[in-house]
C-alpha positions in Angstrom: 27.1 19.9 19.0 25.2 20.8 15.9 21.5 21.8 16.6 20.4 19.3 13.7 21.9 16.6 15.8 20.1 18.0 19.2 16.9 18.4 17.0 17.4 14.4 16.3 17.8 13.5 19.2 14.7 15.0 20.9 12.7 13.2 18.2 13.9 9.6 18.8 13.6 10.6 22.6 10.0 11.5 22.2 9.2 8.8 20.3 10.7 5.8 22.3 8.6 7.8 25.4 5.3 7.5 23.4 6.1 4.0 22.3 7.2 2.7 26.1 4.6 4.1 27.1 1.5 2.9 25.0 3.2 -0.4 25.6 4.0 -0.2 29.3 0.0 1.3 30.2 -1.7 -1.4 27.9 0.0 -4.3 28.8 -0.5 -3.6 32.8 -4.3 -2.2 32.5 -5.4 -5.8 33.7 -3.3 -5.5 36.2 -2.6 -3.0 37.6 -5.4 -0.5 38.7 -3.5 3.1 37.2 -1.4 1.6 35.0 -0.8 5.1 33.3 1.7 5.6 36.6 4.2 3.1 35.4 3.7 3.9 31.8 4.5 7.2 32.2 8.3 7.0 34.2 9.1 3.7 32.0 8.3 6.0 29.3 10.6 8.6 30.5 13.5 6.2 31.1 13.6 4.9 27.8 12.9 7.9 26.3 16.1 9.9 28.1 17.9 6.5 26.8 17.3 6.6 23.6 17.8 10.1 23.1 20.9 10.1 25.1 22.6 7.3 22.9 21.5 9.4 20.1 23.7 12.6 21.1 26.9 10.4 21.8 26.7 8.2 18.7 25.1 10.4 15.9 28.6 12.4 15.2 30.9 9.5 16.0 33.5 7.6 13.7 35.0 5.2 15.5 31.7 2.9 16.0 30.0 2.5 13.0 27.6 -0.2 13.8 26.5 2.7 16.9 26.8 5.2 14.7 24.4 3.5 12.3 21.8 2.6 14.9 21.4 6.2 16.3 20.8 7.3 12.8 18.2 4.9 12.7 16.9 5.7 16.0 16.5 9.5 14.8 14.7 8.5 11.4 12.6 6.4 13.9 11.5 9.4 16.3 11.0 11.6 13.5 8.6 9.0 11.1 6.9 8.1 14.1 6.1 11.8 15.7 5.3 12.9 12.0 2.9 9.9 11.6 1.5 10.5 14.9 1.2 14.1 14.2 -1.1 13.1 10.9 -3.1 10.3 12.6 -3.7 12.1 15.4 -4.7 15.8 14.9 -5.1 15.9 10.7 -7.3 12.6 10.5 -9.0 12.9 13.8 -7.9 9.3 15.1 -7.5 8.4 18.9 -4.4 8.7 21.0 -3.5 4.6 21.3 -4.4 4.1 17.5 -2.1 6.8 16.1 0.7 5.8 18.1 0.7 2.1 17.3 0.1 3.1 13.3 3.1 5.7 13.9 5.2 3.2 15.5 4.8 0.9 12.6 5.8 3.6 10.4 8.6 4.8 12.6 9.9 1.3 12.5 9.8 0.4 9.1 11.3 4.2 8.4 14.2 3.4 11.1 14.6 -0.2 9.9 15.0 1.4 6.2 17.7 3.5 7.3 19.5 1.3 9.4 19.7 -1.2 6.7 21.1 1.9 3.9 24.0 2.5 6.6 24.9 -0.5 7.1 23.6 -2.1 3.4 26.7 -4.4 3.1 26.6 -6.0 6.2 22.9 -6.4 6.7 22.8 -8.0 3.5 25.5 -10.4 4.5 24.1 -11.2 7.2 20.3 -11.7 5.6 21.9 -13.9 3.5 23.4 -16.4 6.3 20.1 -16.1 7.8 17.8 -16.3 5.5 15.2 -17.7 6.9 15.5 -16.0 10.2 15.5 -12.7 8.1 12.0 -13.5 6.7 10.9 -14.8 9.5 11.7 -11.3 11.8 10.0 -9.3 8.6 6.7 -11.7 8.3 5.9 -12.0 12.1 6.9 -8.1 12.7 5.0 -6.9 10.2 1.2 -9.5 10.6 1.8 -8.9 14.2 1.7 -4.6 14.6 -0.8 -5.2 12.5 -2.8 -7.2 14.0 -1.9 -5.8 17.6 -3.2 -2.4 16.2 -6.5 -3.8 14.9 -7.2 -5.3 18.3 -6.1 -1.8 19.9 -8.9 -0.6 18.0 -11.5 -3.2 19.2 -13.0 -2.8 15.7 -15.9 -5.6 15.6 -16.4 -7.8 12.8 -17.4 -6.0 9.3 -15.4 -5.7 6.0 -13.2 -3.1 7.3 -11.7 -5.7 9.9 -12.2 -8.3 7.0 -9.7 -6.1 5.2 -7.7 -5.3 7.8 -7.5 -9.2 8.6 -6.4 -9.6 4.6 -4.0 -6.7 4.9 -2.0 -8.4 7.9 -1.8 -11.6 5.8 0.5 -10.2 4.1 3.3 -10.4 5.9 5.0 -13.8 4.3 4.9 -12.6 1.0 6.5 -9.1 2.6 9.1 -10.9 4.5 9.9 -12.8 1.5 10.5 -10.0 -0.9 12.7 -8.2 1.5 15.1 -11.3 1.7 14.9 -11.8 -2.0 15.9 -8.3 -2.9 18.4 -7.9 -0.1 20.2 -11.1 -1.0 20.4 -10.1 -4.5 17.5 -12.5 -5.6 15.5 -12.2 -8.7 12.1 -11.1 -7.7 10.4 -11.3 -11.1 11.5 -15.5 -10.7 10.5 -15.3 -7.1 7.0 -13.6 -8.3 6.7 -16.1 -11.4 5.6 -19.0 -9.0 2.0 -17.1 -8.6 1.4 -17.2 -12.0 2.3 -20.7 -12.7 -0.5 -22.2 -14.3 0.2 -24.5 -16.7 0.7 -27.9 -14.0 -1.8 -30.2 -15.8 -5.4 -31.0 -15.3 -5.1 -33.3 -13.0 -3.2 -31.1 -10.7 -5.9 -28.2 -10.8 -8.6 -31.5 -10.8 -7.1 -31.7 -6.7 -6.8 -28.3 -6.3 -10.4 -27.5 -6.8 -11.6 -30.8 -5.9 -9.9 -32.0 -2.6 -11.3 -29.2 -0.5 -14.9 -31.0 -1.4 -13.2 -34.1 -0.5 -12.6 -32.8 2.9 -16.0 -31.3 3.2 -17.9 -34.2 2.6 -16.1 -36.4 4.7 -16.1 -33.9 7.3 -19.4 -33.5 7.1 -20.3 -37.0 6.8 -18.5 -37.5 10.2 -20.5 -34.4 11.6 -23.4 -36.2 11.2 -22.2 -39.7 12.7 -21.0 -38.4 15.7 -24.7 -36.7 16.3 -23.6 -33.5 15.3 -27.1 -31.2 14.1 -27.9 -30.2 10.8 -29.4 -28.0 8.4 -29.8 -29.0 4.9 -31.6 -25.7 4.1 -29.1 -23.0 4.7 -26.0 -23.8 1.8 -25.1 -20.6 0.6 -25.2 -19.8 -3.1 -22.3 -21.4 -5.6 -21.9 -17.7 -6.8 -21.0 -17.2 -3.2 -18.6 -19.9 -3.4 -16.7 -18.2 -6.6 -16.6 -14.7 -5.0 -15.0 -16.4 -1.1 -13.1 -18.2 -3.3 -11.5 -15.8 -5.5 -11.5 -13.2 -2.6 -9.1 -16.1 -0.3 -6.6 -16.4 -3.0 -5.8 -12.4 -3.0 -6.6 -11.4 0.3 -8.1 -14.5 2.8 -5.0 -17.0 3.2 -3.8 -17.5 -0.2 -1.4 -14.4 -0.2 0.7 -16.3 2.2 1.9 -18.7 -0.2 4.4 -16.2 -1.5 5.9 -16.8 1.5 5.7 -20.0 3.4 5.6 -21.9 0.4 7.1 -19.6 -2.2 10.1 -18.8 0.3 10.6 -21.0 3.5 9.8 -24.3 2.2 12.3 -24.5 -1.1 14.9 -23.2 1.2 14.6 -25.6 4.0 14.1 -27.9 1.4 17.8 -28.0 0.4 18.9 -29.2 3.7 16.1 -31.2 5.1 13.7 -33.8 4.1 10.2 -32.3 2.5 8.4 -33.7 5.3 10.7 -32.4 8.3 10.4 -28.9 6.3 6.5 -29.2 5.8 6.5 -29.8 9.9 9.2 -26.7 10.6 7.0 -24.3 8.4 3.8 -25.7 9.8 4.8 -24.5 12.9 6.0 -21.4 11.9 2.6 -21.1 10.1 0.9 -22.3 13.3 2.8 -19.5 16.0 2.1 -16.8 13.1 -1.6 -17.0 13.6 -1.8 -16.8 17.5 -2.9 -12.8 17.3 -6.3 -14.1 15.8 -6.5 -16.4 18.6 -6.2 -14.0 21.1 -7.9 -11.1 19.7 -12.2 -11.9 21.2 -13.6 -9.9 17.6 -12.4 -12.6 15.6 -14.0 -16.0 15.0 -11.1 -17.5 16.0 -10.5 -15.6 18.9 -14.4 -16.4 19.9 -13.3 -20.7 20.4 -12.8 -22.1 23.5 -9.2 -23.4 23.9 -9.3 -26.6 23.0 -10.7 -26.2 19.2 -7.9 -23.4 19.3 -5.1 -26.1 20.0 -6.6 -28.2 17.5 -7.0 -25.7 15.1 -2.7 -25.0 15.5 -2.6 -28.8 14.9 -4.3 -29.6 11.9 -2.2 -26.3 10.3 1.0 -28.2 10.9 -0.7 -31.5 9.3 -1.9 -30.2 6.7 1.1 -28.5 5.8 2.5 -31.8 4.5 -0.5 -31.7 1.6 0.3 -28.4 0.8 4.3 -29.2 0.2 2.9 -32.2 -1.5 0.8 -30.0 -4.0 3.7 -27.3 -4.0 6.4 -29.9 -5.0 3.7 -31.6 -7.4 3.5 -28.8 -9.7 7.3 -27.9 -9.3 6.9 -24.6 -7.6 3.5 -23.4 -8.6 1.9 -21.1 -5.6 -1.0 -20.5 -7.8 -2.0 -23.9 -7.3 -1.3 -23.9 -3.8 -3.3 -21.1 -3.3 -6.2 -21.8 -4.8 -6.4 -25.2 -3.0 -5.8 -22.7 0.5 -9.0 -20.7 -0.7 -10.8 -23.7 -1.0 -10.1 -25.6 2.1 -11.1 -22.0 3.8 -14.3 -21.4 1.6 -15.6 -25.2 2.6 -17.0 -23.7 5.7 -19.6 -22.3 3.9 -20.9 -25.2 3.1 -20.8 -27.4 6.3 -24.0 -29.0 6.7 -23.9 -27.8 10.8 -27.2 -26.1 12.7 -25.9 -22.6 13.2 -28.6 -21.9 15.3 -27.4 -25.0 17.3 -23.7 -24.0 17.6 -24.4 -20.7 18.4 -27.3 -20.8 20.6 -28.1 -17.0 21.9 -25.0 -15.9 19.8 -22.6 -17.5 22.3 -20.8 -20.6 20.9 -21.5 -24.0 22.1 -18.1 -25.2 23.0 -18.4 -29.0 22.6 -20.8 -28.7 18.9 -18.3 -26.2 18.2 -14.6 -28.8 18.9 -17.1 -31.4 17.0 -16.8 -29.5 13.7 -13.5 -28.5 13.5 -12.6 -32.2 15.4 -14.8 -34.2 12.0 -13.3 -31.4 9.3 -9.8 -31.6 10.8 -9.6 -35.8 10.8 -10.0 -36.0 6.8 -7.3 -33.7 6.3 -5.0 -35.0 8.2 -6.1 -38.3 7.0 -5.1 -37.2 3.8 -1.8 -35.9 4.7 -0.8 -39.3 6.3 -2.0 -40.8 3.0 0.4 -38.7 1.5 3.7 -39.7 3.1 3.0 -43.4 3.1 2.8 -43.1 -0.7 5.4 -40.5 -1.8 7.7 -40.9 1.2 8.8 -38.3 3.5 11.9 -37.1 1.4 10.2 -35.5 -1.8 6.6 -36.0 -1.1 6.4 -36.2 -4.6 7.8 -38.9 -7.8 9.7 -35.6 -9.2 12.2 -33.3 -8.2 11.1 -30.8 -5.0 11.7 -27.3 -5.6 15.0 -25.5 -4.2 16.3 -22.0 -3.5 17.0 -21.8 -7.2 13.2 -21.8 -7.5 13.1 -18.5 -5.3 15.2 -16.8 -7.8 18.5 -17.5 -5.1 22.0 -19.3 -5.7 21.2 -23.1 -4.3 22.9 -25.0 -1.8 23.3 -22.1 1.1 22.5 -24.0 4.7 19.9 -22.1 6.2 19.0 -20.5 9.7 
């Protein structure tokens, strides 16, 4: 047996031990008093597992698809005890942190090389599942991340702000992995971003329907005895700043993918509507890290604003299909009307003070604001399909995988 291979396998052995056991200990501190006692044996196991696998299959012949996943089991333990290495000791971060940063690495490094050995038949079967391909990338990638970040208990500043951003960035990752693996055109996958000639009167209701909502919103704020303060709107410089900063890096990088991917795709076998509903979902499950991580606002709600929350994503899903399949394909549009709908918080009317009395939210003020600003947005996606019906959601043509740069009329998974 060749030391190189030995060498191999110690790495993926030691790294699987680090990984099982980060996992193992952290998911069993609430319950279990030493939870470092069962972290440390499960670690072991799957560590003598992995590296065991790795000696039998590394040198073998016969099994190629084995043969391919030790190789990428080695790459795995050697990016992640090299990343671990760096974090660790060379940039001075703690234990937990440079383990989950190395394990991201060592996965992406170990998903890299399983994919170059076995290129033809990953990318076969990518492109029978496309969906479920981009899908695997998007929530992999926003979840480590945002698993890491609440490792870190990092409380709320720009670096989480950016870090927040950074894991947003999954769909448009997932996407471009699925596009370039299924022999896509990127550059027509990336042109939707950039589309901006759709008409005034398309940019008119991107830029104007978020006030729309606010307004009403408000407006039913106030009926429903909600308190206000008139004297604390933020400045409209402010507004063109959140605004421009959510269509980069605070939502409206998603489009790439959940509209600029999933939607065109489903789109060819389903009606716009019953895709809008089966991305909204997807959309919705994708956020649930923020919901349970307590630094971020939306971690901070009581349950019930949570749930409704999850629900008014799915609704208004339908209006962003609608303004997707408007403009035929434009995610710059889309994008900007994202940014907006998340910048209108900055102007809700609402007594801070009054919501957040003593700095602890007031659960029932708190459901009453996102109950009035969620009604006239799904108000407005009802509106919607009663007018444009639920197959196009628009009078033209909706936007097909051909849109994404890929061959139309593939049933997707």
């Amino acid at each position: 047996m060749r030391l190189r291979t030995l060498g191999l396998a110690a790495a993926a052995g030691i790294a699987a031990f680090l990984a099982a056991f980060v996992a193992v200990t952290e998911l069993l501190v609430p319950y279990v008093a030493f939870s470092v006692f069962v972290g440390i044996p499960a670690g072991i196991v799957v560590g003598a597992v992995v590296a065991a696998f790795v000696l039998w299959r590394f040198e073998t012949a016969d099994a190629p698809r084995q043969r391919s996943l030790a190789v990428a089991l080695s790459v795995f333990g050697g990016a992640l005890v090299t990343a671990f290495v760096l974090a660790h000791f060379a940039l001075g971060q703690g234990a937990v942190v440079s383990i989950l940063a190395a394990t991201l690495v060592g996965a992406l490094a170990g998903i890299a090389a399983f994919g170059r050995e076995r290129r033809a038949a990953v990318r076969s079967w990518m492109d029978r599942h496309r969906i479920a391909s981009f899908l695997a990338v998007t929530y992999a990638f926003t979840w480590t991340v945002q698993g890491a970040l609440a490792a870190t208990g990092l409380e709320a500043s720009w670096t989480h702000s950016i870090l927040i951003g950074f894991g947003g960035f999954g769909p448009p990752v997932g996407a471009a992995v699925v596009v370039a693996a299924t022999g896509g055109s990127l550059r027509q996958w990336v042109s939707q971003a950039f589309a901006w000639n759709i008409g005034a009167r398309w940019w008119a209701l991107a830029f104007g329907l978020p006030l729309v909502v606010l307004v009403v919103g408000s407006a039913l704020f106030v009926a429903l005895g909600g308190p206000i303060d008139l004297g604390s709107f933020a400045s409209p410089a402010i507004y063109l700043f959140v605004l421009a900063w959510g269509i980069v890096w605070g939502g409206g990088q998603e489009e790439l993918g959940w509209r600029g991917f999933m939607l065109p795709l489903l789109q060819e076998r389903y009606s716009a509507l019953s895709a809008s509903l089966l991305v909204g979902v997807a959309w919705a499950a994708w956020h649930l890290p923020l919901l349970l991580n307590a630094t971020t606002t939306h971690g901070g709600w009581g349950p019930s604003q949570q749930v409704l929350w999850l629900f008014t994503i799915v609704a208004g899903s339908i209006l962003w299909t609608w303004m997707y399949n408007g403009t035929g394909g434009s995610v710059l549009a889309v994008a900007v009307f994202h940014a907006g709908i998340n910048a209108m918080g900055l102007y809700h009317p609402a007594d801070m003070d009054a919501l957040l009395p003593g700095g602890v939210p007031d659960p029932w003020l708190n459901f009453l604001a996102e109950l009035t600003g969620a009604v006239p947005l799904v108000a407005l996606a009802v509106i919607v399909v009663v007018v444009y019906g639920r197959e196009r959601l628009t009078n033209g043509d909706v936007p097909g995988a051909e849109t994404v740069g890929l061959a139309p009329g593939t049933k997707q998974r």
